[in-house]
C-alpha positions in Angstrom: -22.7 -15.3 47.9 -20.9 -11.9 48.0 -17.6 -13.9 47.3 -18.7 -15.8 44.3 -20.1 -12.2 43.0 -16.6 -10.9 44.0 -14.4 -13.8 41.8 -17.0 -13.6 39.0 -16.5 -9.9 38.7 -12.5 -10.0 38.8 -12.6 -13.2 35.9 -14.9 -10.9 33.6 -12.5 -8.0 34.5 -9.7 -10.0 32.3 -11.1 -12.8 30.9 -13.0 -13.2 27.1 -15.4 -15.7 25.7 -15.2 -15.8 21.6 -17.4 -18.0 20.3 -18.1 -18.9 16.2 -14.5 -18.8 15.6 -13.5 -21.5 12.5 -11.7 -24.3 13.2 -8.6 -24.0 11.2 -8.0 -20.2 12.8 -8.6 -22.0 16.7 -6.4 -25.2 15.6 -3.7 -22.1 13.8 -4.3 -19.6 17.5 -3.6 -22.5 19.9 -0.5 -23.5 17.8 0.7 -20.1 18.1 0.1 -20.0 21.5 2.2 -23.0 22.4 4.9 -22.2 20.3 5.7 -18.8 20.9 3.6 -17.8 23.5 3.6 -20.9 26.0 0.5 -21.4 25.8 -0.4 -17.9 26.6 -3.8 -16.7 24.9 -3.7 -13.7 26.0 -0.6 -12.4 25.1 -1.3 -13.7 21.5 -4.5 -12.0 20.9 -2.9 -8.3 22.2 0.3 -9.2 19.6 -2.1 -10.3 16.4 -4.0 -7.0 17.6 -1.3 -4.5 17.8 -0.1 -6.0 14.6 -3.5 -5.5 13.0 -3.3 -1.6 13.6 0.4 -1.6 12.8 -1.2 -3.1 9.7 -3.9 -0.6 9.0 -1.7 2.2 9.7 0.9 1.0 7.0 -2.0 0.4 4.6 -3.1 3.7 5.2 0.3 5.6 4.5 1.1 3.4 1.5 -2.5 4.3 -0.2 -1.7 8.2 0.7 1.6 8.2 -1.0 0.4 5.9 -3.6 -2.9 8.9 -4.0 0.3 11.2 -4.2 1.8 9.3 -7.0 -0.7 8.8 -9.0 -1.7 13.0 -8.7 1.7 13.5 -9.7 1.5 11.6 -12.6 -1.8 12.8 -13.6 -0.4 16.6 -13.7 2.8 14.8 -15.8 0.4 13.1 -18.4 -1.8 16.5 -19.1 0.9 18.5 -19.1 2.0 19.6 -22.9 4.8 18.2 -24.5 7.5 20.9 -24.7 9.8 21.3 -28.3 13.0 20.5 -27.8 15.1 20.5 -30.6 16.3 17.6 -32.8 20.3 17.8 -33.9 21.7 15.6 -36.5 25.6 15.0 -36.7 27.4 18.6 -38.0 24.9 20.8 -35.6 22.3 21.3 -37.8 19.1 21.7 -36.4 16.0 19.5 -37.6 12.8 20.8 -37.3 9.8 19.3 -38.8 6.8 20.1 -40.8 3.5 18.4 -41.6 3.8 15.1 -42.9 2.4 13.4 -46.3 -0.1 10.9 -47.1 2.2 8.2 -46.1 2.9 9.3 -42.5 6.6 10.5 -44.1 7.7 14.1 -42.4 9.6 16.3 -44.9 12.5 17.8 -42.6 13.7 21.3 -42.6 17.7 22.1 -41.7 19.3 25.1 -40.0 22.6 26.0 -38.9 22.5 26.8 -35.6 
């Protein structure tokens, strides 16, 4: 009996039992398996799962710059808008004042 104990014990040392698993992803995994893998079930679940935290560890640095971004742009849109100076042809300066009824600004020139 100590031997069957002894062969059980080494199986569940490197074997796995998934049960529930759809169809479609079993059908999908065994055709993985034969095609790149020869068949190999192992081998494919340790590649899909190093790929999976490749995956999550991508993910994550994408959402931190994308966090970094979108700080960035939220100091750029409540920042105030800075004058700068309009010039029309001859280098005079246009700077303008209030506006009318009708949205029209009256302009002021300067030399500069």
């Amino acid at each position: 009996m100590s031997k069957i104990n002894e062969i059980t014990k080494r199986l569940s040392e490197v074997s796995l039992t998934i049960s529930r698993v759809p169809l479609n992803t079993k059908r999908d995994f065994i055709s993985l398996a034969n095609a790149e893998f020869e068949g190999d079930y192992g081998m494919v679940l340790k590649v899909i799962f190093d790929q999976f935290i490749e995956y999550q560890n991508m993910k994550a640095l994408f959402f931190d710059k994308l966090e970094n971004i979108e700080n960035k742009l939220d100091v750029l849109m409540n920042k105030p808008e800075e004058k700068t100076p309009k010039f029309r042809r001859l280098g005079k300066r246009i700077e303008s004042e209030g506006g009318n009824k009708d949205g029209e600004f009256k302009q002021i020139f300067r030399k500069t």
